[in-house]
PDB file of N, CA, C and O in Angstrom:
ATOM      1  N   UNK A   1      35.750 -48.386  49.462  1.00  0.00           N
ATOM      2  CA  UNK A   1      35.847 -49.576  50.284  1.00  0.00           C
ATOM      3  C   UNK A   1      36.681 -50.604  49.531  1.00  0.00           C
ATOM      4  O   UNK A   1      36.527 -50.827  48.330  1.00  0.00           O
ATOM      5  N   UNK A   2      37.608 -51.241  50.332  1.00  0.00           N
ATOM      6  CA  UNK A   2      38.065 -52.725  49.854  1.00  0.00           C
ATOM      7  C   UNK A   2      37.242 -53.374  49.520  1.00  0.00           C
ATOM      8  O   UNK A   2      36.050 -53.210  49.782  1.00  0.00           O
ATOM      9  N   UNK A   3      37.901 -54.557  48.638  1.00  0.00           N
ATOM     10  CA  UNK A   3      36.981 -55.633  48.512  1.00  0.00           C
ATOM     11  C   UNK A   3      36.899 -56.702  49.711  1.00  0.00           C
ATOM     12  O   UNK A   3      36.078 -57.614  49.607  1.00  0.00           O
ATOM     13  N   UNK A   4      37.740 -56.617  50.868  1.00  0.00           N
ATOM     14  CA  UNK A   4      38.140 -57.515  51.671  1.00  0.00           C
ATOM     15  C   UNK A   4      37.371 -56.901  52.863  1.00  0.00           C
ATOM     16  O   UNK A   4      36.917 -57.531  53.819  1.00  0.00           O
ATOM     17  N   UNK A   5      37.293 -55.451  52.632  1.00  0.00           N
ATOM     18  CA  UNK A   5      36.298 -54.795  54.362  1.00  0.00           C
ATOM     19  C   UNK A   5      35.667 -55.165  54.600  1.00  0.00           C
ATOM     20  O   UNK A   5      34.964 -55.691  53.738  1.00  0.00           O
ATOM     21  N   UNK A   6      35.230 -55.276  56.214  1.00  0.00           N
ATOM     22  CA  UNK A   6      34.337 -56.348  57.105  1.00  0.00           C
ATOM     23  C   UNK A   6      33.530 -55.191  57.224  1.00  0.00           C
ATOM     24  O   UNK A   6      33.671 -54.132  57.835  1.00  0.00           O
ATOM     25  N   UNK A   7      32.169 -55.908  56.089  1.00  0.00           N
ATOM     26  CA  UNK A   7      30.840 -54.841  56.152  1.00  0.00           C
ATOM     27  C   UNK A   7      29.854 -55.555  56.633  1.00  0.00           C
ATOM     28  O   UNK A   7      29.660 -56.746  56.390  1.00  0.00           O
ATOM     29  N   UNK A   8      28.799 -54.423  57.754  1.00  0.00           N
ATOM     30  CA  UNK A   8      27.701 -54.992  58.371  1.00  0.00           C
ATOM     31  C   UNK A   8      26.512 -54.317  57.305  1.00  0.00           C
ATOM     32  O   UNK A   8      26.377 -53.207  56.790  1.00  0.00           O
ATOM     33  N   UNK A   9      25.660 -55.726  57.260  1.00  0.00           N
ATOM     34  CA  UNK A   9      24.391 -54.936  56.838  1.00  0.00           C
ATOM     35  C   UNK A   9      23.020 -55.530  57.621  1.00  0.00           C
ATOM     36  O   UNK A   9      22.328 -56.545  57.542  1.00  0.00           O
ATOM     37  N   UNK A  10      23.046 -54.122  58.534  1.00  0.00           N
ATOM     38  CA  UNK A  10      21.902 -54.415  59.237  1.00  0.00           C
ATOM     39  C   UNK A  10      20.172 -54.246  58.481  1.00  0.00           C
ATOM     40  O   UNK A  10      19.580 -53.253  58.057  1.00  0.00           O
ATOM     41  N   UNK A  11      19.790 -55.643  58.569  1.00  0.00           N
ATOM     42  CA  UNK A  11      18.359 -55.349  57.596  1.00  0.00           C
ATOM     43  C   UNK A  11      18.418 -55.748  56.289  1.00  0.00           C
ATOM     44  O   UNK A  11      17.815 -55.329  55.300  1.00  0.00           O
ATOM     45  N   UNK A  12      19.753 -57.182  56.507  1.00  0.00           N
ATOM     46  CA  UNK A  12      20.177 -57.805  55.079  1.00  0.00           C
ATOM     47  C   UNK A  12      18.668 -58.663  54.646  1.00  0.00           C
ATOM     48  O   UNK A  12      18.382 -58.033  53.628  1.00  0.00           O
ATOM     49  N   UNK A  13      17.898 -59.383  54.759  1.00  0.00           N
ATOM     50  CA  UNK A  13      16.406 -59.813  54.913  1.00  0.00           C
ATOM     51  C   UNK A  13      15.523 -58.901  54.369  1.00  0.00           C
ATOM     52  O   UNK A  13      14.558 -59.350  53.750  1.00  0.00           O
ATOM     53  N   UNK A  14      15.696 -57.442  54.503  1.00  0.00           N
ATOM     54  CA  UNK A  14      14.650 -57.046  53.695  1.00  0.00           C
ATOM     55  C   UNK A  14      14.731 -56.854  52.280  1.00  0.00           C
ATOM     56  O   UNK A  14      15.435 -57.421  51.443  1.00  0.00           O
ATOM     57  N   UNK A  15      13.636 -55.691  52.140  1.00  0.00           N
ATOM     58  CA  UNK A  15      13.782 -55.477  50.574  1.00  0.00           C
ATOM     59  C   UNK A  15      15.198 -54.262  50.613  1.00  0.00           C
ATOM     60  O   UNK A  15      16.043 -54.507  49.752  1.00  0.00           O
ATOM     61  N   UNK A  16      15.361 -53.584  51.106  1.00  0.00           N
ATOM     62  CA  UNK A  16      16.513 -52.299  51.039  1.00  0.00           C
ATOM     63  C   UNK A  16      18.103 -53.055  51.108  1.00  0.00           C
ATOM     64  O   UNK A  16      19.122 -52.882  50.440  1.00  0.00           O
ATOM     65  N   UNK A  17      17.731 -54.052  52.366  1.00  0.00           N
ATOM     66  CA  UNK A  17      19.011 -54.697  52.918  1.00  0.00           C
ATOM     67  C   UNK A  17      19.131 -55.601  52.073  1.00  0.00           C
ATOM     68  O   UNK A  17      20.356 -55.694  51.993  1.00  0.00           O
ATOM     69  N   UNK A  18      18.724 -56.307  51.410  1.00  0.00           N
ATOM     70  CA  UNK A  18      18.756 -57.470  50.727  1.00  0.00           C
ATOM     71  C   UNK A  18      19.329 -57.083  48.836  1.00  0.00           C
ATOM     72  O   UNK A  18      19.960 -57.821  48.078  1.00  0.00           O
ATOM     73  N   UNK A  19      18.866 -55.868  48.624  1.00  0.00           N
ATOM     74  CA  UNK A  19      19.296 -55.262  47.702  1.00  0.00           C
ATOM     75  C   UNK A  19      20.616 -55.003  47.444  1.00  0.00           C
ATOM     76  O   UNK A  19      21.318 -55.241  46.461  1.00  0.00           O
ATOM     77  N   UNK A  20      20.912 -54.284  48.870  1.00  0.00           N
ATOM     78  CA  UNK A  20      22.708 -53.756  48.649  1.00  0.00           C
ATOM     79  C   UNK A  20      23.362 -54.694  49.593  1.00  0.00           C
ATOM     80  O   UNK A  20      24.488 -54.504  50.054  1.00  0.00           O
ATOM     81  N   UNK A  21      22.365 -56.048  49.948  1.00  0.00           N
ATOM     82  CA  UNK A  21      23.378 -57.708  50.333  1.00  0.00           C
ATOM     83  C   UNK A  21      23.991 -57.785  48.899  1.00  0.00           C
ATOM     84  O   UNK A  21      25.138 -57.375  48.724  1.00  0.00           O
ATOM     85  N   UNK A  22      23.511 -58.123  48.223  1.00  0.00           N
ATOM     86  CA  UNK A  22      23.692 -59.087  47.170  1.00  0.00           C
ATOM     87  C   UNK A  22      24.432 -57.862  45.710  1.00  0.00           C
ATOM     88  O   UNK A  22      25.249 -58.213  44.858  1.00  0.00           O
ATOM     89  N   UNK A  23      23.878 -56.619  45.838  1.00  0.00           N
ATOM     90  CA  UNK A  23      25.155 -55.611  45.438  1.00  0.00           C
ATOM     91  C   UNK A  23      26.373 -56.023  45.603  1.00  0.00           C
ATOM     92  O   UNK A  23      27.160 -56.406  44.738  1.00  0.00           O
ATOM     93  N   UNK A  24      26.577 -55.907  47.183  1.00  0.00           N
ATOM     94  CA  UNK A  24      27.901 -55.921  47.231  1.00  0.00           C
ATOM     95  C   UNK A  24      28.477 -57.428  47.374  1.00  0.00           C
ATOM     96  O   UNK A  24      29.495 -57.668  48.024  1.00  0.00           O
ATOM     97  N   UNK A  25      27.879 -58.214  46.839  1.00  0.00           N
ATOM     98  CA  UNK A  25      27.778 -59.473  46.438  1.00  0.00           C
ATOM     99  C   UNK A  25      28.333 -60.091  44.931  1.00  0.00           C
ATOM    100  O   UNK A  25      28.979 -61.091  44.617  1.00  0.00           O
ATOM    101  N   UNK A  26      27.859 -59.203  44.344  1.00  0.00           N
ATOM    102  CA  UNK A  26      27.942 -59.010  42.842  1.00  0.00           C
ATOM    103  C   UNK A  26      28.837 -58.427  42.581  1.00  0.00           C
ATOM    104  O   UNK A  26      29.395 -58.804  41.550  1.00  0.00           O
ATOM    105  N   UNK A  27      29.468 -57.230  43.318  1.00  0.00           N
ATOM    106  CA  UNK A  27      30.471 -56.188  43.482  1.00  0.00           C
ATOM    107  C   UNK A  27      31.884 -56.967  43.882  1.00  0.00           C
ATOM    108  O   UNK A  27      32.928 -56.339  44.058  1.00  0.00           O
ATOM    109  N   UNK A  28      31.813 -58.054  43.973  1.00  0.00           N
ATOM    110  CA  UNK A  28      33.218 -58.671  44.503  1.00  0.00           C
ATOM    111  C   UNK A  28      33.319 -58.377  45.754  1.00  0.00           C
ATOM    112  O   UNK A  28      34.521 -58.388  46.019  1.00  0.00           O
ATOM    113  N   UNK A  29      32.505 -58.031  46.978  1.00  0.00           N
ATOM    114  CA  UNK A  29      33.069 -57.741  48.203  1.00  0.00           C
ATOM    115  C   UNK A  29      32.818 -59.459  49.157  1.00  0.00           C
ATOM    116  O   UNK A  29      31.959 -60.327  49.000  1.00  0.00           O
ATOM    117  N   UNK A  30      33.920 -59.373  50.063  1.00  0.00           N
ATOM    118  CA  UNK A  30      34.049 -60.784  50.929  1.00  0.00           C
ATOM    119  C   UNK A  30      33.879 -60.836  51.902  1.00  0.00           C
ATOM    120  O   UNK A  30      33.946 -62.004  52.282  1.00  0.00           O
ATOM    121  N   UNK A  31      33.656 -60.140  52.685  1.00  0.00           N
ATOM    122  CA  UNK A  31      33.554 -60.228  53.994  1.00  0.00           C
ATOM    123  C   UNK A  31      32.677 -59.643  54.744  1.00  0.00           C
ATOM    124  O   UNK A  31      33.086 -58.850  55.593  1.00  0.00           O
ATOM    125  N   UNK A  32      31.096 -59.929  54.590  1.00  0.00           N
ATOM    126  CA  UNK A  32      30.293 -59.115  54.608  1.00  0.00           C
ATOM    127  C   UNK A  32      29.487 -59.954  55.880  1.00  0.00           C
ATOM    128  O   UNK A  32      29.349 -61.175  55.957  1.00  0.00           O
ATOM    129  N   UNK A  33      29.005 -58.929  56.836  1.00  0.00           N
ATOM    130  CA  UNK A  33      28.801 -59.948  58.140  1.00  0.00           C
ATOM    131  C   UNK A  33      26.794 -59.430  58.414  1.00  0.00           C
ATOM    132  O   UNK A  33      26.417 -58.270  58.246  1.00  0.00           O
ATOM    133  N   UNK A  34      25.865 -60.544  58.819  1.00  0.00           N
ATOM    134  CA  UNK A  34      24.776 -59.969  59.121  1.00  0.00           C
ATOM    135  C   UNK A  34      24.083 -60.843  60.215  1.00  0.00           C
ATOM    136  O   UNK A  34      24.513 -61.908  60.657  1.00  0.00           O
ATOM    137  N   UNK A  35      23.184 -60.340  60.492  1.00  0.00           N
ATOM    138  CA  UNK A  35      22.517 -60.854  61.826  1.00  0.00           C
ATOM    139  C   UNK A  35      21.074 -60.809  61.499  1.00  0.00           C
ATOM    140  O   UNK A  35      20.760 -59.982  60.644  1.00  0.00           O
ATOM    141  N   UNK A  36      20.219 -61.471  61.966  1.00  0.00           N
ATOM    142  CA  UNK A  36      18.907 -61.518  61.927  1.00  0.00           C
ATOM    143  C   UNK A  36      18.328 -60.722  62.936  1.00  0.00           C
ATOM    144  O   UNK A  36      18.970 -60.086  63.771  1.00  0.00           O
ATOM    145  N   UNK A  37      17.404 -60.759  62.864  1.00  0.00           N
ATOM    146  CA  UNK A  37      16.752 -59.927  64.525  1.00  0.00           C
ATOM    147  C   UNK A  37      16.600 -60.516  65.738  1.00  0.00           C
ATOM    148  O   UNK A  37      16.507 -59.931  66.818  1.00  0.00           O
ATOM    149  N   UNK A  38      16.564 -62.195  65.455  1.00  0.00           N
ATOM    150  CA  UNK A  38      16.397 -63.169  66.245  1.00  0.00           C
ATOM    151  C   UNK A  38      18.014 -63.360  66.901  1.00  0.00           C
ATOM    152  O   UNK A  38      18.147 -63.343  68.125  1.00  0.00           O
ATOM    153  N   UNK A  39      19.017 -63.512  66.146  1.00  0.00           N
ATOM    154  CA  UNK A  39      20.286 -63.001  65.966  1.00  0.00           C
ATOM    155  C   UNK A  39      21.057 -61.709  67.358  1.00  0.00           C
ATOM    156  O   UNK A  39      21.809 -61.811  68.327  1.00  0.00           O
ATOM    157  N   UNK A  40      20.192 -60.446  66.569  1.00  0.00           N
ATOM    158  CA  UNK A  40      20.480 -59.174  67.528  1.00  0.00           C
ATOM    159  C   UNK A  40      19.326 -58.358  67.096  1.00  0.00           C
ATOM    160  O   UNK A  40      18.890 -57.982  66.007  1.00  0.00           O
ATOM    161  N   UNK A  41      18.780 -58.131  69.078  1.00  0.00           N
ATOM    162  CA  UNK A  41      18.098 -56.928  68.900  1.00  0.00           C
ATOM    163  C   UNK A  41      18.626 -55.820  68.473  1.00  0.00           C
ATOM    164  O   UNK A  41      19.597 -55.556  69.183  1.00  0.00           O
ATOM    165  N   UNK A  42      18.412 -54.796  67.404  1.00  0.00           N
ATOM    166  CA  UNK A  42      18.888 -53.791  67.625  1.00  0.00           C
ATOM    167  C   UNK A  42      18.468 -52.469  68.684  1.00  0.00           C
ATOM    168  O   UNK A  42      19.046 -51.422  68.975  1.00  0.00           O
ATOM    169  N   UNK A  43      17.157 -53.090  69.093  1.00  0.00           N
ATOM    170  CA  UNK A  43      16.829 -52.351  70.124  1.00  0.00           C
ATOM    171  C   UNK A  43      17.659 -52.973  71.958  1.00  0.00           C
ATOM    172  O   UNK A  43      17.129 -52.958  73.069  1.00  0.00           O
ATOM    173  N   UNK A  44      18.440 -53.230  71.732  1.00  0.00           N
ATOM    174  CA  UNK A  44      18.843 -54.041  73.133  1.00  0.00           C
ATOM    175  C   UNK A  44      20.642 -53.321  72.260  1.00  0.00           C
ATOM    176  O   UNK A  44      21.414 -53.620  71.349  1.00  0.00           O
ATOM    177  N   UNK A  45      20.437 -52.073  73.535  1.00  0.00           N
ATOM    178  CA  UNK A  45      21.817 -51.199  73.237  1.00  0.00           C
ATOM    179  C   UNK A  45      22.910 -52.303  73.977  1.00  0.00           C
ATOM    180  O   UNK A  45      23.983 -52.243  73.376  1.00  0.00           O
ATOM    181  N   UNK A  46      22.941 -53.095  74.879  1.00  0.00           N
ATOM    182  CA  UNK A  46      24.309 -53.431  75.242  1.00  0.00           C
ATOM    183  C   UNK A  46      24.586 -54.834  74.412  1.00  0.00           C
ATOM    184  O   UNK A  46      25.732 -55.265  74.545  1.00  0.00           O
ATOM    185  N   UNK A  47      23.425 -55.844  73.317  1.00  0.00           N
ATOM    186  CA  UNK A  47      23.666 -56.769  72.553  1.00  0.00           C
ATOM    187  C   UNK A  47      24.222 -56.140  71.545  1.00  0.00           C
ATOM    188  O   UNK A  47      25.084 -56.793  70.957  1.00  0.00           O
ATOM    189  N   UNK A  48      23.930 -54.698  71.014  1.00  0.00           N
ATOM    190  CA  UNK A  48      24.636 -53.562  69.529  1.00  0.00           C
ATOM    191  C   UNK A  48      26.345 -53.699  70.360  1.00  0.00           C
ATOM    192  O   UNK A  48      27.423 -54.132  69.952  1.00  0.00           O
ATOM    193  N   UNK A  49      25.967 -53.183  71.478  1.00  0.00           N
ATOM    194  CA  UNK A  49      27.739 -52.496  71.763  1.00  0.00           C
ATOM    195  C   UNK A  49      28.636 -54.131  71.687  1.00  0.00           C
ATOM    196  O   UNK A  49      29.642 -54.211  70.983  1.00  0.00           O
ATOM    197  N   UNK A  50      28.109 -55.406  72.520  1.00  0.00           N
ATOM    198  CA  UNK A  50      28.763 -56.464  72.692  1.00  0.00           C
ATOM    199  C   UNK A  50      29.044 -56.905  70.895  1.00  0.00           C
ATOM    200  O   UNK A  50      30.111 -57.333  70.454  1.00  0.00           O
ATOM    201  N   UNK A  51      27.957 -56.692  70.199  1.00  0.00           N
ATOM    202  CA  UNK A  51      27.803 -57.243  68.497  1.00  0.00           C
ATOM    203  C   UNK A  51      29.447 -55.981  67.831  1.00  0.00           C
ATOM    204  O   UNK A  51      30.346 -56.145  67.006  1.00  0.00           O
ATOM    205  N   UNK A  52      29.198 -55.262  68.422  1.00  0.00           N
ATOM    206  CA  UNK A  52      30.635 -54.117  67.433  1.00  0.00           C
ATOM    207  C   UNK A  52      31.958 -54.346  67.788  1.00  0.00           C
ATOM    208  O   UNK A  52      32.946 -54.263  67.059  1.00  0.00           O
ATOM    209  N   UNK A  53      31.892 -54.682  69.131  1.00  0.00           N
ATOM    210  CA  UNK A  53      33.060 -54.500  69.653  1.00  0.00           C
ATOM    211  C   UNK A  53      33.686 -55.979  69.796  1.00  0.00           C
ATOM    212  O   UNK A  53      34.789 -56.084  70.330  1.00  0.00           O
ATOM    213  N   UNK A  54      32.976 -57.178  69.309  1.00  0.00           N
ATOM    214  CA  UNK A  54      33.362 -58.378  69.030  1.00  0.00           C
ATOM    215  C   UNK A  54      33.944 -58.383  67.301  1.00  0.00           C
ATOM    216  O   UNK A  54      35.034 -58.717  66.837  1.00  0.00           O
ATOM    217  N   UNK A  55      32.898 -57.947  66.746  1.00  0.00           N
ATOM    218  CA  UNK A  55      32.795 -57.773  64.837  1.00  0.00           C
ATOM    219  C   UNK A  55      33.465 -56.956  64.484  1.00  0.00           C
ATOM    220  O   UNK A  55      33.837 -56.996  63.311  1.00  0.00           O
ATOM    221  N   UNK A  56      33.944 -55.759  65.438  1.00  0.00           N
ATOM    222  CA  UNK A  56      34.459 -54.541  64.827  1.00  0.00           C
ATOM    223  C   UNK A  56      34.229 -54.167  63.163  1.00  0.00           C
ATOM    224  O   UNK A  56      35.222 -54.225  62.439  1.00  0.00           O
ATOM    225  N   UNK A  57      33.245 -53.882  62.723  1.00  0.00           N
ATOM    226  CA  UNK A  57      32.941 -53.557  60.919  1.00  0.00           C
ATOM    227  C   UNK A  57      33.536 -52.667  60.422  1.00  0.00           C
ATOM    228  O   UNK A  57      33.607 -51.666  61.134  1.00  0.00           O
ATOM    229  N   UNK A  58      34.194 -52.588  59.092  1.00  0.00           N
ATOM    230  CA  UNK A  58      35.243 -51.004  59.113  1.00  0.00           C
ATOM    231  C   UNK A  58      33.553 -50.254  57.916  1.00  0.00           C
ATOM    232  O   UNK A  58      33.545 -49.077  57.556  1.00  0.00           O
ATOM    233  N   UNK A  59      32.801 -50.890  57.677  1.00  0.00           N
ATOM    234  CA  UNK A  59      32.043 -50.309  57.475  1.00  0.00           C
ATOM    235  C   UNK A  59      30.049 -50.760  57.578  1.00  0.00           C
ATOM    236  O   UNK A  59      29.754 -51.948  57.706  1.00  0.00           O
ATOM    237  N   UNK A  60      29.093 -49.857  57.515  1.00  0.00           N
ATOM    238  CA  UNK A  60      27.717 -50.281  58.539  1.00  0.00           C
ATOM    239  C   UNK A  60      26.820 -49.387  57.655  1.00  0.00           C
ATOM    240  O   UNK A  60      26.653 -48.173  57.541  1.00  0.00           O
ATOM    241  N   UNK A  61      26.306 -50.513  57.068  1.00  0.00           N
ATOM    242  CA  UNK A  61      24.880 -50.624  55.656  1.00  0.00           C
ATOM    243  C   UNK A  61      23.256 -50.356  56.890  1.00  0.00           C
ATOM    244  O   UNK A  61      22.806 -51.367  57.429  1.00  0.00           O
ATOM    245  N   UNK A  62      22.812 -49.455  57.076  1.00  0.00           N
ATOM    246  CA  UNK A  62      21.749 -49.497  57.990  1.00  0.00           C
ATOM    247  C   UNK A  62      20.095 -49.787  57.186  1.00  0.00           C
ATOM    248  O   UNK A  62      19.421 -48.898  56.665  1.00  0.00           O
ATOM    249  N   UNK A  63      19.780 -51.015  57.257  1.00  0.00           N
ATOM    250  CA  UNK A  63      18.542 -51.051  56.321  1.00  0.00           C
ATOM    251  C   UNK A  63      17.458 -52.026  57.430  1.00  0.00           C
ATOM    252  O   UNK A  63      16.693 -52.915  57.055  1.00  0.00           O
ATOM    253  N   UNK A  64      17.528 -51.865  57.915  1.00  0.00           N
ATOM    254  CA  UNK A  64      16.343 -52.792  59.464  1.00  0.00           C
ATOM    255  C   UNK A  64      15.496 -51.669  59.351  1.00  0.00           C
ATOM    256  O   UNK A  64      15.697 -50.558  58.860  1.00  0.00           O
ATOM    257  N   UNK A  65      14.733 -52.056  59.776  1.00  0.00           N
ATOM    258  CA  UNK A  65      13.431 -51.265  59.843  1.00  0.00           C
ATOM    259  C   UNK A  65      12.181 -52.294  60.193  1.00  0.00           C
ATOM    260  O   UNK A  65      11.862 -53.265  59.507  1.00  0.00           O
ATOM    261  N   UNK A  66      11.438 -51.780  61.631  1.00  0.00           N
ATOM    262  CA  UNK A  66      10.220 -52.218  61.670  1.00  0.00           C
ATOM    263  C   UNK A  66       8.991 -51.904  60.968  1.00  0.00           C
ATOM    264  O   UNK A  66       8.527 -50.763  60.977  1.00  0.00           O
ATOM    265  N   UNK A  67       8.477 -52.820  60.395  1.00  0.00           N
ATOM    266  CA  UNK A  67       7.323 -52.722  59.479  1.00  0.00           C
ATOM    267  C   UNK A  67       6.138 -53.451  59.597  1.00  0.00           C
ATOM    268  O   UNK A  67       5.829 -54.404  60.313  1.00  0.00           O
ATOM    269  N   UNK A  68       5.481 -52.751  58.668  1.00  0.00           N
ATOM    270  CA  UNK A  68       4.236 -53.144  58.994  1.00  0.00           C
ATOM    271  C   UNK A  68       3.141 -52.802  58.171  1.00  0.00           C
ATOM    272  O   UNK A  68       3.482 -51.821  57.510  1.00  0.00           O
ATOM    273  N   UNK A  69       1.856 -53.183  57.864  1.00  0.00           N
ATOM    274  CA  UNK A  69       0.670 -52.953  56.848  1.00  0.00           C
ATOM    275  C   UNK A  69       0.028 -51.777  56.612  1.00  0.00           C
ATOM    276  O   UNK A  69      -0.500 -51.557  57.702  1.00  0.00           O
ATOM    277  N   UNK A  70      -0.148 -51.241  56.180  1.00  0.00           N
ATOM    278  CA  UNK A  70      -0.820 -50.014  56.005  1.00  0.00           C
ATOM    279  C   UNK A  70      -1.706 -49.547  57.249  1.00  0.00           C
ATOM    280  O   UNK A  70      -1.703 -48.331  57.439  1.00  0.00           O
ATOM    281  N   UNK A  71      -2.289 -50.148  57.925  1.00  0.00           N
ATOM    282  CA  UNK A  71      -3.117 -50.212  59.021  1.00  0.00           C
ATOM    283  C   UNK A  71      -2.283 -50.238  60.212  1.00  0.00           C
ATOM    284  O   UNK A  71      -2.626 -49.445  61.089  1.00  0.00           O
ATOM    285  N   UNK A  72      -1.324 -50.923  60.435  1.00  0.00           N
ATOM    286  CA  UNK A  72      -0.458 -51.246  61.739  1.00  0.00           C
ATOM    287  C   UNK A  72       0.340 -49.610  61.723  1.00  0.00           C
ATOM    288  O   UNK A  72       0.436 -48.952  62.758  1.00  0.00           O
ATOM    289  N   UNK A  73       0.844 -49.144  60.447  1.00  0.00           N
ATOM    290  CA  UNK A  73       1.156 -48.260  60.509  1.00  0.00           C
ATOM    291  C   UNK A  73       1.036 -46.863  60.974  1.00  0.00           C
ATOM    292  O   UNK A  73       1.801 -46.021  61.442  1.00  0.00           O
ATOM    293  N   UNK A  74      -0.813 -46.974  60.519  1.00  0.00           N
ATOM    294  CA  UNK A  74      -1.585 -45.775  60.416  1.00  0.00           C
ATOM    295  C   UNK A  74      -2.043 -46.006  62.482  1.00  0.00           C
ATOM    296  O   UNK A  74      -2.247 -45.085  63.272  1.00  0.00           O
ATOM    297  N   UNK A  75      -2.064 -47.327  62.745  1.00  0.00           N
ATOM    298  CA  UNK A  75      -2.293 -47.391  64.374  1.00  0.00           C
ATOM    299  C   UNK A  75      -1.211 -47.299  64.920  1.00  0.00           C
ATOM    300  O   UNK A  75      -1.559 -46.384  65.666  1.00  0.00           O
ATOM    301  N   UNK A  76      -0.253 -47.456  65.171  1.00  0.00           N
ATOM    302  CA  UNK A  76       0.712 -47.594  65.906  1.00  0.00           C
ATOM    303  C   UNK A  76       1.926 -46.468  65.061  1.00  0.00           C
ATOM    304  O   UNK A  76       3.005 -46.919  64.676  1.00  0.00           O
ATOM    305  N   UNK A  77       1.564 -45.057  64.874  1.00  0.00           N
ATOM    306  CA  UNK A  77       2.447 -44.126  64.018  1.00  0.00           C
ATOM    307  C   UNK A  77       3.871 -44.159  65.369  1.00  0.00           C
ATOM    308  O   UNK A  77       4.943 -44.693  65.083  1.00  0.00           O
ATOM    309  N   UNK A  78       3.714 -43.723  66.326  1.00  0.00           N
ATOM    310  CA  UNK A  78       4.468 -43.459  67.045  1.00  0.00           C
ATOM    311  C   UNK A  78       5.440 -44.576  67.738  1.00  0.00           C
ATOM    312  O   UNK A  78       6.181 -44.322  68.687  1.00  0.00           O
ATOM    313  N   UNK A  79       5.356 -45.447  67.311  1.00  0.00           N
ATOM    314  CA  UNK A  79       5.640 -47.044  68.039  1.00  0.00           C
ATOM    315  C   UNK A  79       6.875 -47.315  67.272  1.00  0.00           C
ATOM    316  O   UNK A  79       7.952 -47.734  67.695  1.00  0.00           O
ATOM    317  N   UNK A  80       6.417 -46.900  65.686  1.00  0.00           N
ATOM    318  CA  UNK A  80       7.575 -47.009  64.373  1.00  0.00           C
ATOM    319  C   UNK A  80       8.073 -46.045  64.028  1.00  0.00           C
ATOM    320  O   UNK A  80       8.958 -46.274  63.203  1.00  0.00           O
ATOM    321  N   UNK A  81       7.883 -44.566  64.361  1.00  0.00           N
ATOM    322  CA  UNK A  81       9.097 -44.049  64.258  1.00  0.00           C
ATOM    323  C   UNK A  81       9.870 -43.996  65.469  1.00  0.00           C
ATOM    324  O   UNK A  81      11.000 -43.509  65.426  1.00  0.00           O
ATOM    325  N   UNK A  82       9.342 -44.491  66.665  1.00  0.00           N
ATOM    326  CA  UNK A  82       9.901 -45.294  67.895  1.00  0.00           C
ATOM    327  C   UNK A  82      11.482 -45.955  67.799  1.00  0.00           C
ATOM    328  O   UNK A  82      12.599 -45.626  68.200  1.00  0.00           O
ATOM    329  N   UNK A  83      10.919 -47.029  67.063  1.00  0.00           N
ATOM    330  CA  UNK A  83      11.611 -48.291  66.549  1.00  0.00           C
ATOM    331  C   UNK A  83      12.379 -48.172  65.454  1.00  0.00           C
ATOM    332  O   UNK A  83      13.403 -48.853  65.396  1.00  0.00           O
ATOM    333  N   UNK A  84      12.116 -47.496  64.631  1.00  0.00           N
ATOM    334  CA  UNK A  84      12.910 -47.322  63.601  1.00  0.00           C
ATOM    335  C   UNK A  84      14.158 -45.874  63.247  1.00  0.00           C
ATOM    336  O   UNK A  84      14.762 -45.699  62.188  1.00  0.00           O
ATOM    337  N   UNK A  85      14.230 -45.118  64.362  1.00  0.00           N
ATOM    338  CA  UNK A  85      15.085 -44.322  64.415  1.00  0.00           C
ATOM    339  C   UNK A  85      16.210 -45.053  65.673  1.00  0.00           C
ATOM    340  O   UNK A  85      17.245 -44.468  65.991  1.00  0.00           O
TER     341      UNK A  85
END
């Protein structure tokens, strides 16, 4: 990758996304674009297609993920790998 490529990192806020934010932060890269959830659903397919095809990214960091407590997890198994694939 350039140092100048327009990179998305979806799930810059967490612990995964927030890690390889500030990587490629440290790494000299400039042009690094992110969204909150409040921002863009990633579950709302035509706000993803309107978000790419405005941003066009020449490259896409995937670290979002719905989460949740040990318990929310163990109740709702199917809800999050739902949501998170």
């Amino acid at each position: 990758m350039e140092k100048s490529s327009k990179i998305y990192v979806a799930g810059h806020g967490g612990l995964v996304g927030s890690a390889i934010w500030n990587n490629l932060i440290q790494k000299g890269y400039t042009h690094l674009i992110s969204r909150t959830h409040k921002e863009l659903d990633l579950m709302d397919g035509v706000a993803v297609a309107r978000f790419f095809a405005e941003e066009q990214p020449e490259y896409v960091f995937l670290a979002a993920a719905h989460v949740g407590g040990i318990v929310a997890n163990n109740t709702y198994r199917a809800d999050f790998i739902y949501r998170n694939l």
